[in-house]
C-alpha positions in Angstrom: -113.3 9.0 34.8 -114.7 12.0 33.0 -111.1 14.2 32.7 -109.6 11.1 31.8 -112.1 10.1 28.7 -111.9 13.9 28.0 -108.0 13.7 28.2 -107.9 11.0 25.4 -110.9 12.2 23.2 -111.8 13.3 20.4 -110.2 16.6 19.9 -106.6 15.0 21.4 -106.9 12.6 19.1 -107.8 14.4 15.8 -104.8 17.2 16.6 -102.4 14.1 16.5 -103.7 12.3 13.6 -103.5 16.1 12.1 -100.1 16.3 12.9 -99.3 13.3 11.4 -101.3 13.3 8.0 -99.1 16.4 7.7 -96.0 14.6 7.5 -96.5 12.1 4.9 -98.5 11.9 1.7 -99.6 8.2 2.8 -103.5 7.7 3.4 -103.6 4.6 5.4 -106.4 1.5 4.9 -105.0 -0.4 6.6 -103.9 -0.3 10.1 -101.5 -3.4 12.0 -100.3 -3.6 16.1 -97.2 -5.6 16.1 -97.1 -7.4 19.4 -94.0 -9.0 21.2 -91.6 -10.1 19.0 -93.3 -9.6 16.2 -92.0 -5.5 15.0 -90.3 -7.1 12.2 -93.9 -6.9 10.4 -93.1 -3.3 10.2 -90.6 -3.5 8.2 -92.2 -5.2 5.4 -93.9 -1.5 4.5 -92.1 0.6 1.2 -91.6 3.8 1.0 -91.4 3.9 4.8 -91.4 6.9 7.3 -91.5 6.4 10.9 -91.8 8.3 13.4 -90.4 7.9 17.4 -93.6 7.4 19.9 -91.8 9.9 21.7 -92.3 12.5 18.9 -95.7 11.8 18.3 -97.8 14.9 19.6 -100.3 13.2 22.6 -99.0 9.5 22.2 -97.8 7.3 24.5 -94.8 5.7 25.4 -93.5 2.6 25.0 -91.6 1.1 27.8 -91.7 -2.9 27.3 -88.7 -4.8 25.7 -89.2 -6.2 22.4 -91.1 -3.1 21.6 -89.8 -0.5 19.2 -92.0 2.2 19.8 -92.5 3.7 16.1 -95.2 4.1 14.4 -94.3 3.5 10.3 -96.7 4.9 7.1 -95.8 2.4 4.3 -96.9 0.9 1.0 -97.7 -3.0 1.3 -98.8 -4.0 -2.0 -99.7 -1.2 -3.5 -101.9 -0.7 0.0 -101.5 2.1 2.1 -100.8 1.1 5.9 -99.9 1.9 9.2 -97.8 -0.1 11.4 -97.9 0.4 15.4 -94.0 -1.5 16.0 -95.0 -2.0 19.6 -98.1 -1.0 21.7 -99.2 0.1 25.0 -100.8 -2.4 28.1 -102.4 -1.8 31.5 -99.4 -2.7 33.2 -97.6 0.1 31.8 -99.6 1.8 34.3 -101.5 4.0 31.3 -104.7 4.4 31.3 -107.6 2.0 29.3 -108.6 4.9 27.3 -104.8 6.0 26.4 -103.9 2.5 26.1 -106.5 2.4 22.9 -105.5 6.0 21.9 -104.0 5.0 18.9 -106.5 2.9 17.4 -109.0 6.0 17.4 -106.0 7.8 15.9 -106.3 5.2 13.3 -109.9 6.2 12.6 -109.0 9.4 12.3 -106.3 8.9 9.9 -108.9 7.1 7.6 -107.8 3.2 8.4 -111.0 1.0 7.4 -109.4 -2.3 8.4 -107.2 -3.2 11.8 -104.8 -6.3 12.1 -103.6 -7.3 15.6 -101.3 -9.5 16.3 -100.4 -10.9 19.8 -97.5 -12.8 21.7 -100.0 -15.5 24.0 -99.8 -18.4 25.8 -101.6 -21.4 24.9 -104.1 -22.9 26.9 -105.4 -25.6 24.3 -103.7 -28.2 24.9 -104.0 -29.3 21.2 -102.1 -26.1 20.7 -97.8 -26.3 20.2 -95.0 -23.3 20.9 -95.2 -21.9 17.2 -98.7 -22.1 16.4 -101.2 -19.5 14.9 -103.6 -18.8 15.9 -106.7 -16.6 14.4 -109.0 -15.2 17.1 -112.2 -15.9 16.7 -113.5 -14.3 19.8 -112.3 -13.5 23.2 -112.8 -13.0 27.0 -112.3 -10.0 28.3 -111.6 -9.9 32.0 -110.5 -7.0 33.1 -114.1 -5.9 32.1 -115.9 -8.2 34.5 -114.9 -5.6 37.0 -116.0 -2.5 34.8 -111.9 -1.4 33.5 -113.5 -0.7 30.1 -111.9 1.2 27.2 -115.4 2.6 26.4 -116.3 3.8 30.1 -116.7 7.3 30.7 -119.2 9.6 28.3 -119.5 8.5 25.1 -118.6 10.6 22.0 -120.8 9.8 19.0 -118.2 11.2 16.8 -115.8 7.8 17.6 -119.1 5.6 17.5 -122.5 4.5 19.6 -122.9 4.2 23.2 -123.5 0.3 23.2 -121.9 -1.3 20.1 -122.3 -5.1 19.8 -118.9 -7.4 20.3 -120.8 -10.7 18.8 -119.1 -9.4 15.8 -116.2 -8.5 16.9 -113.9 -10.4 14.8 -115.3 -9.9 11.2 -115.8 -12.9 9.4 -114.8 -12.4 6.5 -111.2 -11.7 7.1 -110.8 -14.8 9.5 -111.7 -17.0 6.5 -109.7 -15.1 4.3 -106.8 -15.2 6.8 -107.1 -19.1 7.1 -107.3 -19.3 3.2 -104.2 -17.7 2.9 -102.5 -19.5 5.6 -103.5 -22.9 4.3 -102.5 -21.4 0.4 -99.4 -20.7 2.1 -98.6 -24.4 3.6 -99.6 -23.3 7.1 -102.5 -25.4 8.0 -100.1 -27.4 10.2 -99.6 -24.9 12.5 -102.8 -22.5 12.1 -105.1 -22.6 14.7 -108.6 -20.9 15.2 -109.8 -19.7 18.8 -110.7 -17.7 21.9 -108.2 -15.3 23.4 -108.8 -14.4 26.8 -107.3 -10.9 28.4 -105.9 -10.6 31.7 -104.0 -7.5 33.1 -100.3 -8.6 32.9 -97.6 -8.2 34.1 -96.9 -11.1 35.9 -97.7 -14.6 33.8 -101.1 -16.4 34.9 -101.1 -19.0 38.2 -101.3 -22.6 37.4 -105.1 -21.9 38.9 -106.0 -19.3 37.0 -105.2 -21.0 33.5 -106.9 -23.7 34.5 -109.7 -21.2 35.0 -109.5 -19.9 32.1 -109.7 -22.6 30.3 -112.9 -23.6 31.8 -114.2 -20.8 30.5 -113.4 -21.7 27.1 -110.1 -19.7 25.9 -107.5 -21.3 24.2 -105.3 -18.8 24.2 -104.3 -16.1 27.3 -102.3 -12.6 27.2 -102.4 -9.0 28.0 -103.6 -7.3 25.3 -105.6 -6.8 22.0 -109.1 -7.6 23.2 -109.0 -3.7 24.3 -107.7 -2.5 21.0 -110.3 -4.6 19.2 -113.7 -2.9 21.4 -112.2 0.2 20.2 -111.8 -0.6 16.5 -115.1 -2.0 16.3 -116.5 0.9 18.4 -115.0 3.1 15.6 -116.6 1.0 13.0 -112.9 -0.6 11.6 -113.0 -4.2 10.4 -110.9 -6.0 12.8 -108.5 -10.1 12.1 -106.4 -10.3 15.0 -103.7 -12.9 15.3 -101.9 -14.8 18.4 -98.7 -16.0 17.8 -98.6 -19.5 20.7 -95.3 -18.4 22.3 -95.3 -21.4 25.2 -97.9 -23.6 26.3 -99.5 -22.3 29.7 -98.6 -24.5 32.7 -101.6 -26.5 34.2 -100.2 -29.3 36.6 -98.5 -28.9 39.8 -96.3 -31.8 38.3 -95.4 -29.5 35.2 -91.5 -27.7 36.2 -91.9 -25.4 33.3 -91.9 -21.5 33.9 -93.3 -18.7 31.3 -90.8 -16.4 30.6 -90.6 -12.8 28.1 -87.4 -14.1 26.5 -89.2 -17.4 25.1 -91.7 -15.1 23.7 -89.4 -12.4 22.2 -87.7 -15.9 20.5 -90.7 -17.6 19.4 -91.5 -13.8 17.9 -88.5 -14.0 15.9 -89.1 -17.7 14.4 -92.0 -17.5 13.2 -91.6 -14.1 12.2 -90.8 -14.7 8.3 -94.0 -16.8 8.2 -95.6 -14.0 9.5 -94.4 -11.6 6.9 -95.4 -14.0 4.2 -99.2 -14.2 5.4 -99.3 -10.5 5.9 -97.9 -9.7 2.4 -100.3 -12.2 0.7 -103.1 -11.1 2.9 -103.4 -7.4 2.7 -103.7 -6.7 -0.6 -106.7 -9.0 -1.0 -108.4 -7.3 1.8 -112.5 -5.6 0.8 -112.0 -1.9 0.8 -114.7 0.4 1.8 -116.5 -2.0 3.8 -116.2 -1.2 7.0 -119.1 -1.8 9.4 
């Protein structure tokens, strides 16, 4: 566990976001994961410069379908930003601490705020294929059995050896996020909740989302709540997003089977919705507030 935390720290990390502060003038603020489907959010960025994953000194690689894999410096607004168009899961078979890499990159880089957004399924059965929904908290699972993106030594340079999650999501951004959707003509389909993380790759058992639901998620999928501990370990302000791609299956009776083409599609239509909330969104966001 030590070479591994050591692998990914804080040296690795500051070479990269080195590196890449010395290709482009940009200073990002702000800092957004595009999840499945959902890459087009990217392109919404002026006076864009990408770069490959692949080029990326230290990064990993993407290797799931409906992810790009570039990582885009852009103007939104008059507001500096990066844009991850794709990210990185367990299943992957990366490591926790490389699978967050990036977001202490974004640290490093000077991003005060982090949007996530999320391809899930929905558990609430309130909740329809299309829905939005903003995260108010989650469930993280695969840290019941100690796979933790802050195991390992801690480095005081990214942030403090127990930092509390009961603020994970900050507050302020949710209600400005729900402001914006309703000014928008979203409140139909914007929804508030818990998002619960499981490891992926294979889509939950009938049992297990009815588990989960138990246990109070509304929403299930297999990634962001490790990207969030991280951001908020590092001090960044974090709204994170799921997009309800298909409702999760809870009866034996029910035929229906999840599928990663129904979320890729479900990415796609609700994408220019998306775009609109992001673009209204961003610029109104506090700067230098981060906590």
């Amino acid at each position: 566990m030590f070479s591994e935390s050591a692998a990914n720290g804080f040296e690795e990390c500051s070479a990269t976001a080195k590196w890449l502060l010395s290709k482009t003038e940009i200073r990002p603020l702000v800092g957004i994961v595009c999840g499945s489907g959902l890459g087009s959010l990217a392109d919404i960025l002026e006076d864009q410069i990408a770069f490959q994953y692949s080029e990326i000194p230290n990064f990993p690689k993407s290797t799931v379908h409906g992810h790009a894999g570039r990582l885009v410096f852009g103007m939104l607004k008059k507001t500096p930003c990066v844009c991850m168009q794709g990210r990185f899961h367990l299943y992957e078979g990366y490591s926790i601490q490389k699978v967050t890499m990036p977001i202490r990159i974004f640290k490093l880089l000077g991003v005060e705020t982090v949007l996530l957004t999320n391809a899930a399924g929905g558990l609430n059965q309130d909740y329809n294929v299309g829905d939005i929904m903003i995260i108010k908290d989650h469930i993280n699972m695969p840290g019941f059995v100690g796979i933790h993106p802050l195991s390992g030594p801690n480095d005081e340079r990214f942030g403090i050896r127990f930092p509390s999650m009961s603020d994970a999501y900050d507050r302020e951004l949710h209600q400005l996020a729900h402001g914006v959707g309703v000014e928008l003509g979203y409140g139909d389909f914007l929804r508030e909740g818990v998002y619960c993380v499981l490891g992926g790759p294979s889509f939950e058992t009938i049992a297990e989302c009815r588990l989960i639901n138990k246990l109070g998620a509304d929403a299930v999928g297999m990634s962001t709540v490790h990207e969030v501990i991280v951001a908020r370990h590092c001090g960044m302000r974090v709204l994170a997003l799921s997009l309800i791609t298909n409702k999760a299956v809870l009866s034996y009776e029910n035929q229906e089977k999840a599928n990663h083409e129904e979320v890729l599609q479900t990415g796609r239509w609700r994408a220019e919705q998306l775009v609109k909330l992001f673009t209204t969104l961003v610029p109104r966001i506090p700067r230098g507030n981060n906590t």
